[in-house]
PyMOL commands that place a pseudoatom at each C-alpha (Angstrom):
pseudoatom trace, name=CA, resn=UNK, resi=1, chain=A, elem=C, hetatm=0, pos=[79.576, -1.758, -66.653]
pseudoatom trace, name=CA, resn=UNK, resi=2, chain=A, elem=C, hetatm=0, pos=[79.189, 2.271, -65.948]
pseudoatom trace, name=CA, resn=UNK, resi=3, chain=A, elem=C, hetatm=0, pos=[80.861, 3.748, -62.915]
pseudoatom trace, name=CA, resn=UNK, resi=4, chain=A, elem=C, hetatm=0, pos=[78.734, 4.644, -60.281]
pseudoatom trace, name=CA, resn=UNK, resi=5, chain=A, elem=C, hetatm=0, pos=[76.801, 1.410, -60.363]
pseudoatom trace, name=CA, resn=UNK, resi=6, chain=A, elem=C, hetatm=0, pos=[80.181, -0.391, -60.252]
pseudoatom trace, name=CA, resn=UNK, resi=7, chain=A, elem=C, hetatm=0, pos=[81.545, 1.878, -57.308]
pseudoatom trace, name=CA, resn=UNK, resi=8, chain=A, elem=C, hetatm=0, pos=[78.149, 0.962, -55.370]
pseudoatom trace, name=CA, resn=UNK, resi=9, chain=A, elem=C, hetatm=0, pos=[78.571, -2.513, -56.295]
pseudoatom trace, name=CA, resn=UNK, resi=10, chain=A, elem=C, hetatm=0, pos=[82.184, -2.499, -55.140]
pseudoatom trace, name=CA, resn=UNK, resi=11, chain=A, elem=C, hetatm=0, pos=[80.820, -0.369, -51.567]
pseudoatom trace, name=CA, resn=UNK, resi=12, chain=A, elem=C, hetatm=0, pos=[78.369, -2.136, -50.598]
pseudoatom trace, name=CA, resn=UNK, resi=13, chain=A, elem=C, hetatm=0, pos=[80.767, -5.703, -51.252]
pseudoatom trace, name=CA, resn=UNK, resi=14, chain=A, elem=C, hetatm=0, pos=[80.369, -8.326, -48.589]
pseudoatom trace, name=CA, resn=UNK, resi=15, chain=A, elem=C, hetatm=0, pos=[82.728, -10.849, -50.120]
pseudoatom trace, name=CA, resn=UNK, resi=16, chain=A, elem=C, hetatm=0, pos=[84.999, -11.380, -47.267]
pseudoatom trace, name=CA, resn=UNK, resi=17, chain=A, elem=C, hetatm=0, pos=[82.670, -11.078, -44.454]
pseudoatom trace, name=CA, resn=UNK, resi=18, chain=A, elem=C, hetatm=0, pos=[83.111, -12.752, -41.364]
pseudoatom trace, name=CA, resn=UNK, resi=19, chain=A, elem=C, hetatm=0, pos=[87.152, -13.206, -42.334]
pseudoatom trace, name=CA, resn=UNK, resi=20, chain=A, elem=C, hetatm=0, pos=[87.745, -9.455, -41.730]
pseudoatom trace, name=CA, resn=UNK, resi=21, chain=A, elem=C, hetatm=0, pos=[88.475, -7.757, -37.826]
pseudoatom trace, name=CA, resn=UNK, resi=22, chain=A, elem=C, hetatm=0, pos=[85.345, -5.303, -38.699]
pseudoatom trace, name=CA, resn=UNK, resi=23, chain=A, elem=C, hetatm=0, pos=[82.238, -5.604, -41.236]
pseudoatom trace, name=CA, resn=UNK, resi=24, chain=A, elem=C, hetatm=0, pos=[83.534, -5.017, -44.541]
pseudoatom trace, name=CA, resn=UNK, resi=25, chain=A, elem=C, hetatm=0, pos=[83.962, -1.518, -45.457]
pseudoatom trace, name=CA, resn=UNK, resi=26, chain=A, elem=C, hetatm=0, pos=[85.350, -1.268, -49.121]
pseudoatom trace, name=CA, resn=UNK, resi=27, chain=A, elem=C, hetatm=0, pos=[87.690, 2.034, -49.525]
pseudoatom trace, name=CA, resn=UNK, resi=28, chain=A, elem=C, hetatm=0, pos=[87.648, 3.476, -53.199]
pseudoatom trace, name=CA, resn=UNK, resi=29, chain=A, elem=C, hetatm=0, pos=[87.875, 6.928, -54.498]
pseudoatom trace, name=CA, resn=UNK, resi=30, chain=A, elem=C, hetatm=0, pos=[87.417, 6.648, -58.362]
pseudoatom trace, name=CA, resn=UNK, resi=31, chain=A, elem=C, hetatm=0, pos=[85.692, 9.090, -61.612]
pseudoatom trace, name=CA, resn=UNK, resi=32, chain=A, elem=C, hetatm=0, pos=[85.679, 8.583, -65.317]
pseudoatom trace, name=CA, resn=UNK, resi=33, chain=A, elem=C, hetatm=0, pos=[87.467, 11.440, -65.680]
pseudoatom trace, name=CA, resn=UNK, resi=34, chain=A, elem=C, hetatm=0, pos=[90.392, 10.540, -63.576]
pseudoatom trace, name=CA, resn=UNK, resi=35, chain=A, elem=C, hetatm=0, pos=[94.069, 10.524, -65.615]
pseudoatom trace, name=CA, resn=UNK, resi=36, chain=A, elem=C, hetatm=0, pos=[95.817, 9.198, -62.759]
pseudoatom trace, name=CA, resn=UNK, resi=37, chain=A, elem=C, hetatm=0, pos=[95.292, 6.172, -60.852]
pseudoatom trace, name=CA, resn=UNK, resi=38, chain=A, elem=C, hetatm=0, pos=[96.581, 5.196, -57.531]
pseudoatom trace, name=CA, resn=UNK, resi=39, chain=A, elem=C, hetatm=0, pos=[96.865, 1.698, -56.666]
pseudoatom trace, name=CA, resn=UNK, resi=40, chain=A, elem=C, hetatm=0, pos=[98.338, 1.008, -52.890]
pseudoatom trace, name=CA, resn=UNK, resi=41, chain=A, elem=C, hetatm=0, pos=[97.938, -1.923, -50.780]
pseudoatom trace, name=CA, resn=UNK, resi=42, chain=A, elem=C, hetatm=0, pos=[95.053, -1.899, -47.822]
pseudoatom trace, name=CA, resn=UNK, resi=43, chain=A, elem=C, hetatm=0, pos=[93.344, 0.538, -45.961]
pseudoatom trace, name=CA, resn=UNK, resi=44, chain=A, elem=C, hetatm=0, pos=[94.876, 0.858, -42.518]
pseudoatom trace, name=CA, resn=UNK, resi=45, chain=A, elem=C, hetatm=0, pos=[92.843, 1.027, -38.956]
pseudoatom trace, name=CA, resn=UNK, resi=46, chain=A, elem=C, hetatm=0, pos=[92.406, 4.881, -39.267]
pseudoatom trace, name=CA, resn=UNK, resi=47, chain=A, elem=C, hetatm=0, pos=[91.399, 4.642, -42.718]
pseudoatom trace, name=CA, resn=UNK, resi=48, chain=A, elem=C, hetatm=0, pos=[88.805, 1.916, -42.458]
pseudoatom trace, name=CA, resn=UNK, resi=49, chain=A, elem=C, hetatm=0, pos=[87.383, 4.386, -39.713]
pseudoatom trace, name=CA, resn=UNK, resi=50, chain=A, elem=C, hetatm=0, pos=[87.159, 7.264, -41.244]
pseudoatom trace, name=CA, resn=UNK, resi=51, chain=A, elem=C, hetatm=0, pos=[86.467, 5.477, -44.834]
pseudoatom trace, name=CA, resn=UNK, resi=52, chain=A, elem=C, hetatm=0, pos=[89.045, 8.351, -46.176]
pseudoatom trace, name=CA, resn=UNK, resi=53, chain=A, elem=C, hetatm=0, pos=[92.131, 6.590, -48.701]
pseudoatom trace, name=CA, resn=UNK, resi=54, chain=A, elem=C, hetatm=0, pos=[95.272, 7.431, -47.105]
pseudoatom trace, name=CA, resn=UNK, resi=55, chain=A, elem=C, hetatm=0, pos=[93.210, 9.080, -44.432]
pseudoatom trace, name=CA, resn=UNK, resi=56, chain=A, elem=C, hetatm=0, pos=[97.133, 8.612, -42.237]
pseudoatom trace, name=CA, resn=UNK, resi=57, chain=A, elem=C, hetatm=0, pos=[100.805, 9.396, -41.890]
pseudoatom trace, name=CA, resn=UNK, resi=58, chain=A, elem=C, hetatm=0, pos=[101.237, 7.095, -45.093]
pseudoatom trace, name=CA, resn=UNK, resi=59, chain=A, elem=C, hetatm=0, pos=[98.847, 9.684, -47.152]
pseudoatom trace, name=CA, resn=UNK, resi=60, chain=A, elem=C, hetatm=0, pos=[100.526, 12.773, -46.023]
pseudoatom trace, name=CA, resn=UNK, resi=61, chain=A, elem=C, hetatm=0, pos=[103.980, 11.624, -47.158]
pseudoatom trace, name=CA, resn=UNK, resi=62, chain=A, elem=C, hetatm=0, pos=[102.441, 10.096, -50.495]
pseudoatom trace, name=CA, resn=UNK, resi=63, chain=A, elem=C, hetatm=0, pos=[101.091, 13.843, -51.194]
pseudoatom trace, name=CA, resn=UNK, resi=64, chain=A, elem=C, hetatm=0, pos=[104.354, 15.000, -50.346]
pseudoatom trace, name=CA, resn=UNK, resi=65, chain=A, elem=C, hetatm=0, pos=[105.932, 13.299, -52.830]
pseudoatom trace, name=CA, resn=UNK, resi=66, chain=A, elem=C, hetatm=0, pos=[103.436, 14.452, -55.244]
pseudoatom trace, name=CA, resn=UNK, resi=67, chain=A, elem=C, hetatm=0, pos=[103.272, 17.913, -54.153]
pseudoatom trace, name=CA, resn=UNK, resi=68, chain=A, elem=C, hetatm=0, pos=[99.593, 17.542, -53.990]
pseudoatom trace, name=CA, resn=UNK, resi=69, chain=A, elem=C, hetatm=0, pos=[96.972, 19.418, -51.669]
pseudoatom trace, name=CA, resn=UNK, resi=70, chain=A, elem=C, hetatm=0, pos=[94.391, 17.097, -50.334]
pseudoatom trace, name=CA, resn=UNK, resi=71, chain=A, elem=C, hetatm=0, pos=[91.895, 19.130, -51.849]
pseudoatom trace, name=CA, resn=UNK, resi=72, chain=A, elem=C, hetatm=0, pos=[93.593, 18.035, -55.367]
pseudoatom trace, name=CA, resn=UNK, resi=73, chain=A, elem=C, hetatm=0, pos=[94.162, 14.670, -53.773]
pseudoatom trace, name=CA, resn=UNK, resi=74, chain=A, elem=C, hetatm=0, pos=[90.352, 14.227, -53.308]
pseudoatom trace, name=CA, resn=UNK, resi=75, chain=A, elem=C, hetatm=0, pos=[89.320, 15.268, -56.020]
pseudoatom trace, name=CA, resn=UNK, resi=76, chain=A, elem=C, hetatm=0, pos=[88.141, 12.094, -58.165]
pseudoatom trace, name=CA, resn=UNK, resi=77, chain=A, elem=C, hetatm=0, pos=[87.759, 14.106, -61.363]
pseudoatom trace, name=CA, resn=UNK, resi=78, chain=A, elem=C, hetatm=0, pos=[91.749, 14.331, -60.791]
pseudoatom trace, name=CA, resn=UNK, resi=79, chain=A, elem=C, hetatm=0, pos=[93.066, 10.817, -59.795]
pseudoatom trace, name=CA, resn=UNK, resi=80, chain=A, elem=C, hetatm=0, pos=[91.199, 7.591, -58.951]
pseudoatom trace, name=CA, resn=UNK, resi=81, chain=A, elem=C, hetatm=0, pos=[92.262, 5.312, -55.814]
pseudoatom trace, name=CA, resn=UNK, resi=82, chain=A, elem=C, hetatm=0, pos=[92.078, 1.365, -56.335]
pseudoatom trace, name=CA, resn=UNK, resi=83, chain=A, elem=C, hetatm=0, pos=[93.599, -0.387, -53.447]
pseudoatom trace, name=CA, resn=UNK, resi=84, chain=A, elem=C, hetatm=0, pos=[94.899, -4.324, -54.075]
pseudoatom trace, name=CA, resn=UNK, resi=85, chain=A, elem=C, hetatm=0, pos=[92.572, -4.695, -50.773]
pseudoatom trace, name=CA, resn=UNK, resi=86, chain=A, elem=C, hetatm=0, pos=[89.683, -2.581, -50.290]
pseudoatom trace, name=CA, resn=UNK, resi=87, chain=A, elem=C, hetatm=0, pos=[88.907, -3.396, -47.028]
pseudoatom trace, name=CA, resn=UNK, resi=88, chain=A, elem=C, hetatm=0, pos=[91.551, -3.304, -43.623]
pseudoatom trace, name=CA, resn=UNK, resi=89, chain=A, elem=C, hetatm=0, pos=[92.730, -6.809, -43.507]
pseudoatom trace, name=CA, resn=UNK, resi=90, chain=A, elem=C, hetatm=0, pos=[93.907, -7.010, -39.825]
pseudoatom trace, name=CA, resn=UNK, resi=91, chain=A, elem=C, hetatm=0, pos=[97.216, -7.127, -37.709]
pseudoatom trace, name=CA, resn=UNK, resi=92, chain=A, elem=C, hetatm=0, pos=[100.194, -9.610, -38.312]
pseudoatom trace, name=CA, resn=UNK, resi=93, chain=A, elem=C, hetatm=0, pos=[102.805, -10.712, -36.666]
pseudoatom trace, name=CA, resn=UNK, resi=94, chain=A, elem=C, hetatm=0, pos=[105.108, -7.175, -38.449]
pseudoatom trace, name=CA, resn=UNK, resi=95, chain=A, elem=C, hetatm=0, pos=[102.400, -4.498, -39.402]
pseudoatom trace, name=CA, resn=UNK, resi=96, chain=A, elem=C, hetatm=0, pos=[99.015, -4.967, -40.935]
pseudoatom trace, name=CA, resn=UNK, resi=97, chain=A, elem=C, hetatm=0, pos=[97.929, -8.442, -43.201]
pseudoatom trace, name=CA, resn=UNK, resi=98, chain=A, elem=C, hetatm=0, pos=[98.445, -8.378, -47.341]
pseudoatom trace, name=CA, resn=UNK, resi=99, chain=A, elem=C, hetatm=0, pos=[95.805, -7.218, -48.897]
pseudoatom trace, name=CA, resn=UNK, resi=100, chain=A, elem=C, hetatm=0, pos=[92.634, -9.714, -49.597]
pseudoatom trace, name=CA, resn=UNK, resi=101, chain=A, elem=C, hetatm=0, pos=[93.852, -12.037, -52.352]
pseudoatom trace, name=CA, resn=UNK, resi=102, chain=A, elem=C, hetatm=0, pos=[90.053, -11.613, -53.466]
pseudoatom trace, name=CA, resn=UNK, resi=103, chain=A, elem=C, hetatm=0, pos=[89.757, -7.918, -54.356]
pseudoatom trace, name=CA, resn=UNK, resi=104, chain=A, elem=C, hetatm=0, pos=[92.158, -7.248, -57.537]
pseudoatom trace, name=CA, resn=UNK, resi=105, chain=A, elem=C, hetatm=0, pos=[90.784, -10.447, -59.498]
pseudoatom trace, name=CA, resn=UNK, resi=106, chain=A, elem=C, hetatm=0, pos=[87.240, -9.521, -58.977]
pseudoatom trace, name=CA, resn=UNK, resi=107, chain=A, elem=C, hetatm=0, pos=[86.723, -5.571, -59.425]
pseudoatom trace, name=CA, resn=UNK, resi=108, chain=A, elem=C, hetatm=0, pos=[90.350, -3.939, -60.814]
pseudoatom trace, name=CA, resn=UNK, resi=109, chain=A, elem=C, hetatm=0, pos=[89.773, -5.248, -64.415]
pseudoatom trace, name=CA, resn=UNK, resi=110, chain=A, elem=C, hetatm=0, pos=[85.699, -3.677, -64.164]
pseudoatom trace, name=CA, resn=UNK, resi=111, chain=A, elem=C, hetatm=0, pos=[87.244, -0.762, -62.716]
pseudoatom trace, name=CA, resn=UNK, resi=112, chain=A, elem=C, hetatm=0, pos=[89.567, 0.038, -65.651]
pseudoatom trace, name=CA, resn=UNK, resi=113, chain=A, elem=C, hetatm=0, pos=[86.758, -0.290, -67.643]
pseudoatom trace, name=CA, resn=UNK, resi=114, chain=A, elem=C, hetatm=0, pos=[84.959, 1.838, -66.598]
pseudoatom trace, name=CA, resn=UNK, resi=115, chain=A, elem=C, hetatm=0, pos=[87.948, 4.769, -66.102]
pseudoatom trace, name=CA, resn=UNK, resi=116, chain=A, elem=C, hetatm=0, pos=[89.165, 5.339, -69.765]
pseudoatom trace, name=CA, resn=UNK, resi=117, chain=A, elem=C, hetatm=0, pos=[91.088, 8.666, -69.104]
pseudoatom trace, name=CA, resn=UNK, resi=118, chain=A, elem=C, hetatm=0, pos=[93.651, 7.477, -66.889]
pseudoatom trace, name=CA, resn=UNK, resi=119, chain=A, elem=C, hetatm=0, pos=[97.147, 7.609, -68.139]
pseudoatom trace, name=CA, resn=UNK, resi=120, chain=A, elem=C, hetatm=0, pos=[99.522, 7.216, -65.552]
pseudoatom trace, name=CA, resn=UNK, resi=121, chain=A, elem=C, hetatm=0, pos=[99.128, 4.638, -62.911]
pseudoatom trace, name=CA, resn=UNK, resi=122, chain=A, elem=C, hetatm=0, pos=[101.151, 4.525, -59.617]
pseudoatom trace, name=CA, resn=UNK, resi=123, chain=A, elem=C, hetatm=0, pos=[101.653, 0.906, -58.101]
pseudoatom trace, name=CA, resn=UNK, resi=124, chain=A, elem=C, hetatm=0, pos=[102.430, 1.835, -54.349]
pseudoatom trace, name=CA, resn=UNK, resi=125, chain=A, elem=C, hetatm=0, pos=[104.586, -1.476, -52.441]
pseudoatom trace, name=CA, resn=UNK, resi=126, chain=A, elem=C, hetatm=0, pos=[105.364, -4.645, -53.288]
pseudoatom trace, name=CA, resn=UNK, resi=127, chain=A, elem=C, hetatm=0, pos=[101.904, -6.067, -53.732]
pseudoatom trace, name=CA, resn=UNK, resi=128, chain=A, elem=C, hetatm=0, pos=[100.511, -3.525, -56.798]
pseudoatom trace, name=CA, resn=UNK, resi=129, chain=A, elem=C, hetatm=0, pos=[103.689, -4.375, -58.124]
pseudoatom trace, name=CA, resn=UNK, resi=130, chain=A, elem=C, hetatm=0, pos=[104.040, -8.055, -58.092]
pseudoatom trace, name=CA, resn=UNK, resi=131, chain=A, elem=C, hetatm=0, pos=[100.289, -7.802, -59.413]
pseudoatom trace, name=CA, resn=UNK, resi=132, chain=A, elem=C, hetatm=0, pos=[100.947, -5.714, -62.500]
pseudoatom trace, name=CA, resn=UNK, resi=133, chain=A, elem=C, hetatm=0, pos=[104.581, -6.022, -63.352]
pseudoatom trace, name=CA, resn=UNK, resi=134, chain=A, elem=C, hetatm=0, pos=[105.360, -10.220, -62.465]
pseudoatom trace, name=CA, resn=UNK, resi=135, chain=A, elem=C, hetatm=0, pos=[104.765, -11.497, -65.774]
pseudoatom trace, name=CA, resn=UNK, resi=136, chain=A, elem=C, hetatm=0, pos=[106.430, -7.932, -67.623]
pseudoatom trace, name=CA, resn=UNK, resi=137, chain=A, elem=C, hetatm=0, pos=[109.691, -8.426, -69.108]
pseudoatom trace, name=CA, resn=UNK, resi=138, chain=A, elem=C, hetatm=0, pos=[110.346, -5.626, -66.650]
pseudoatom trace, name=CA, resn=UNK, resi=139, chain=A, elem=C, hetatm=0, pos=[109.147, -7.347, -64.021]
pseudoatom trace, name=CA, resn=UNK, resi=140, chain=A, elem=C, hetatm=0, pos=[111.357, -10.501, -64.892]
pseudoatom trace, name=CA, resn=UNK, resi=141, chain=A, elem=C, hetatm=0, pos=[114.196, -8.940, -65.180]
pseudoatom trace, name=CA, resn=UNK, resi=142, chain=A, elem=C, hetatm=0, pos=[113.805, -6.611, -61.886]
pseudoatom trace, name=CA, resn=UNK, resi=143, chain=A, elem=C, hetatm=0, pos=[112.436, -8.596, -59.320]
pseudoatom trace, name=CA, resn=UNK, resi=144, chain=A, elem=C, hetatm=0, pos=[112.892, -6.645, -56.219]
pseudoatom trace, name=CA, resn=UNK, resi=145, chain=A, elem=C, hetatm=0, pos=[110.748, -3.430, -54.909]
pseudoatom trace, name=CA, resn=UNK, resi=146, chain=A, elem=C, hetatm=0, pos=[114.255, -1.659, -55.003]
pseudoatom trace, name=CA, resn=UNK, resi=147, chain=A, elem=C, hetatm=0, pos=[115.060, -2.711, -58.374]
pseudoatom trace, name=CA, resn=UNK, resi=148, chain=A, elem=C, hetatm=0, pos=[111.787, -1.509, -59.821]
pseudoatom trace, name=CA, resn=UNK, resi=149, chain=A, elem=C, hetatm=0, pos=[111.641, 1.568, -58.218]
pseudoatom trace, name=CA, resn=UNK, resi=150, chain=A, elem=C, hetatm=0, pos=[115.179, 2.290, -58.839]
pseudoatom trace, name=CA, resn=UNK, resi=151, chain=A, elem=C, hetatm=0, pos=[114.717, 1.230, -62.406]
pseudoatom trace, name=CA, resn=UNK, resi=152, chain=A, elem=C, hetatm=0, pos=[111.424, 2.723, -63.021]
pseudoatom trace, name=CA, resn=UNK, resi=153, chain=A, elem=C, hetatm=0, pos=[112.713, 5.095, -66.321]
pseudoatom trace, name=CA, resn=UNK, resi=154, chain=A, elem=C, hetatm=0, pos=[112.477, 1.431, -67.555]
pseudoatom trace, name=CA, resn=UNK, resi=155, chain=A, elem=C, hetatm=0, pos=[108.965, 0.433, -66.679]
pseudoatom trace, name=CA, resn=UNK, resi=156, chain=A, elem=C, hetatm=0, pos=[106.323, 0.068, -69.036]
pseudoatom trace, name=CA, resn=UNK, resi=157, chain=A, elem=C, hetatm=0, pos=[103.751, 2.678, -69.384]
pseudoatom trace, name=CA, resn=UNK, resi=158, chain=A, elem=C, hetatm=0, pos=[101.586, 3.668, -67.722]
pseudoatom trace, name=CA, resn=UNK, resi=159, chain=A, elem=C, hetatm=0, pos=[103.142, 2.506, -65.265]
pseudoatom trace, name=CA, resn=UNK, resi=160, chain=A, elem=C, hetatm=0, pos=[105.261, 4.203, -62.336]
pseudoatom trace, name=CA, resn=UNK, resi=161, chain=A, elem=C, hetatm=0, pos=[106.554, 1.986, -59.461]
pseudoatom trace, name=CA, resn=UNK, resi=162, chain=A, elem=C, hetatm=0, pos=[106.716, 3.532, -55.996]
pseudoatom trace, name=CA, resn=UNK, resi=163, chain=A, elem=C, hetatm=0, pos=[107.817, 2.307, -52.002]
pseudoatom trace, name=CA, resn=UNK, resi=164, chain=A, elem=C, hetatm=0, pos=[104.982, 2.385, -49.870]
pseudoatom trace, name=CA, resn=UNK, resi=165, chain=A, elem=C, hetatm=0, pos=[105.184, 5.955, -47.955]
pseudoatom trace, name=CA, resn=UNK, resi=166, chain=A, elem=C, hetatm=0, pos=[104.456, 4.290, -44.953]
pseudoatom trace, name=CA, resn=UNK, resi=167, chain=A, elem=C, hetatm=0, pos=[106.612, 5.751, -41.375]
pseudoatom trace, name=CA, resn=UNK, resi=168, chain=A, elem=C, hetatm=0, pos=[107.828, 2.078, -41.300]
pseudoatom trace, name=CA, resn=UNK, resi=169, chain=A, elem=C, hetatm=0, pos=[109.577, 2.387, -44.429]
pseudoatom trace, name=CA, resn=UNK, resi=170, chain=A, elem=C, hetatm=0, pos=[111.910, 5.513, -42.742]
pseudoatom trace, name=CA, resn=UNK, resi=171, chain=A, elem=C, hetatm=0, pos=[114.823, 2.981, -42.651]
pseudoatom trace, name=CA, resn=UNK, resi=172, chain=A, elem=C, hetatm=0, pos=[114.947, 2.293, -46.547]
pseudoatom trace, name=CA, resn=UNK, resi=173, chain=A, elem=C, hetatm=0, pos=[114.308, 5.827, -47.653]
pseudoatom trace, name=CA, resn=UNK, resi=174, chain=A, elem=C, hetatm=0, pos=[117.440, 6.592, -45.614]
pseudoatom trace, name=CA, resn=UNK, resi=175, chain=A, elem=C, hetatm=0, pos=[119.227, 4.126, -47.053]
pseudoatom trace, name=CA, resn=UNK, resi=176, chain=A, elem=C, hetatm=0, pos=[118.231, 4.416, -50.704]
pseudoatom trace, name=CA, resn=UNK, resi=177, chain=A, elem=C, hetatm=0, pos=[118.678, 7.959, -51.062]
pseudoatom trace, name=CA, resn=UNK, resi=178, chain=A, elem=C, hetatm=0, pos=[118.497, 8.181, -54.700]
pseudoatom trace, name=CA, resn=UNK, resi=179, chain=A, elem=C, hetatm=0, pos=[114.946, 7.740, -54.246]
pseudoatom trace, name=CA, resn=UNK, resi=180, chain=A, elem=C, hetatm=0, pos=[114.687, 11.431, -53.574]
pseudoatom trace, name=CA, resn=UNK, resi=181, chain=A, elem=C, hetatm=0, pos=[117.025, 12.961, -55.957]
pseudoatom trace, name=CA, resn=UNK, resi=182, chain=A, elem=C, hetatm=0, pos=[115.861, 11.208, -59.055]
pseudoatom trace, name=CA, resn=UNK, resi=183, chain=A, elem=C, hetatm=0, pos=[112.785, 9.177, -58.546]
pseudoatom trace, name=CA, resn=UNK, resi=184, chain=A, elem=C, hetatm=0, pos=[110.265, 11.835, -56.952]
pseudoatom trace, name=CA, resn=UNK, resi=185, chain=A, elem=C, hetatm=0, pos=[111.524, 14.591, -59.391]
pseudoatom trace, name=CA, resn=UNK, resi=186, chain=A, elem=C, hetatm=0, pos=[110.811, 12.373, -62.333]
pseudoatom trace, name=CA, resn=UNK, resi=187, chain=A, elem=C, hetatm=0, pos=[107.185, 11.612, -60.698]
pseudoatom trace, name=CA, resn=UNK, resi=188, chain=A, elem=C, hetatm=0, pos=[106.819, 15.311, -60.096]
pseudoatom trace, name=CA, resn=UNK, resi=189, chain=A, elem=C, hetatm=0, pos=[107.606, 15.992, -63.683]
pseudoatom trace, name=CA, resn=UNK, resi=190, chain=A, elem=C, hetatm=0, pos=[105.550, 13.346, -64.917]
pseudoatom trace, name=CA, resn=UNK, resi=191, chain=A, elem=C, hetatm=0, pos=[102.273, 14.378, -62.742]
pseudoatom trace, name=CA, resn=UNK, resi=192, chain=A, elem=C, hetatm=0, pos=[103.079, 18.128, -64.252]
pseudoatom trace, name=CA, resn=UNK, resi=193, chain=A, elem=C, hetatm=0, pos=[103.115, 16.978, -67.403]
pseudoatom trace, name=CA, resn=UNK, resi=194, chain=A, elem=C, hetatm=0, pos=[99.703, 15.067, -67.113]
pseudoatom trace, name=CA, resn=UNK, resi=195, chain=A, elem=C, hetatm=0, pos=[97.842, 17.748, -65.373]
pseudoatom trace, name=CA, resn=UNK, resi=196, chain=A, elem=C, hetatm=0, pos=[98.848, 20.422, -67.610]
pseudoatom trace, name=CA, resn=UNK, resi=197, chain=A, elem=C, hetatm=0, pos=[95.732, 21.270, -69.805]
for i in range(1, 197): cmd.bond("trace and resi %d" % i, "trace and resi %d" % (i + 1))
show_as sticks, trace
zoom trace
């Protein structure tokens, strides 16, 4: 299926209605010619509103790490954004709901498709992760978010595990702090690498 049809399809998507706080309102940011691929968990309440991924205080620590303007962030001939959930899920008991359990089975494998340029793909929290690395050797072997981030040299292309860069997460990034020594300046190095022409 081409793109643009599939990204309406995806938009205007109404499986979950009536199990959602608000009307569905699917959150995707996606091109053909993207390279890189984001794939995070669920929009939040600020990003369902404004219908902007990582529209929040998550976002503007995730471009931090990547040393990325929003302008570049935006820019869907750059890097395409697939969440697990495309839609806000609602509150729980500890922070926001998992993603919908129905969104990655029926539109990620159309979506990557329909985006053959992408070459590095970064799975943002437990959830992407689980997803796309459970049944790796990699994933069998490290079976924690720490592990896998902490042993991402070892992940299988294209693949680059990441913490969520959500405010709530300020306790483990002060505890792990080999996260910023050698994780983000291999994901810097890697992104400079990809978007060098």
């Amino acid at each position: 299926m081409k793109l643009i049809p599939l990204l309406d399809e995806i938009r205007s998507c109404k499986t979950c209605q009536g199990q959602l706080p608000f009307d569905p309102k699917p959150v995707i940011q996606a091109s053909s010619n993207a390279k890189l691929l984001i794939i995070g968990q669920a929009p939040g309440t600020k990003v369902q509103a404004s219908g902007i991924p990582w529209d929040d205080a998550s976002g503007k620590r995730l471009r931090s790490w990547l040393q990325m303007e929003p302008s570049d962030f935006y820019d869907p001939d750059k890097l395409a954004i697939v969440p697990m959930g495309f839609c806000y899920p609602g509150k729980g008991k500890s922070g926001d709901l998992p993603p919908r359990k129905e969104c990655a089975p029926q539109w990620h494998e159309l979506l990557f498709d329909a985006l053959p340029n992408i070459e590095m793909i970064l799975l943002i929290g437990n959830h992407a992760q689980q997803y796309y690395l459970a049944d790796t050797e990699f994933g069998q072997t490290y079976k924690t978010l720490t592990e896998k981030v902490q042993h991402q040299p070892d992940c299988p292309a294209p693949f680059f595990p990441l913490p969520h860069p959500s405010p709530r997460n300020q306790i483990w990034l002060k505890k792990h702090t080999w996260f910023e020594r050698q994780t983000i300046p291999a994901l810097r190095a890697n992104l400079k690498q990809l978007f060098t022409v």
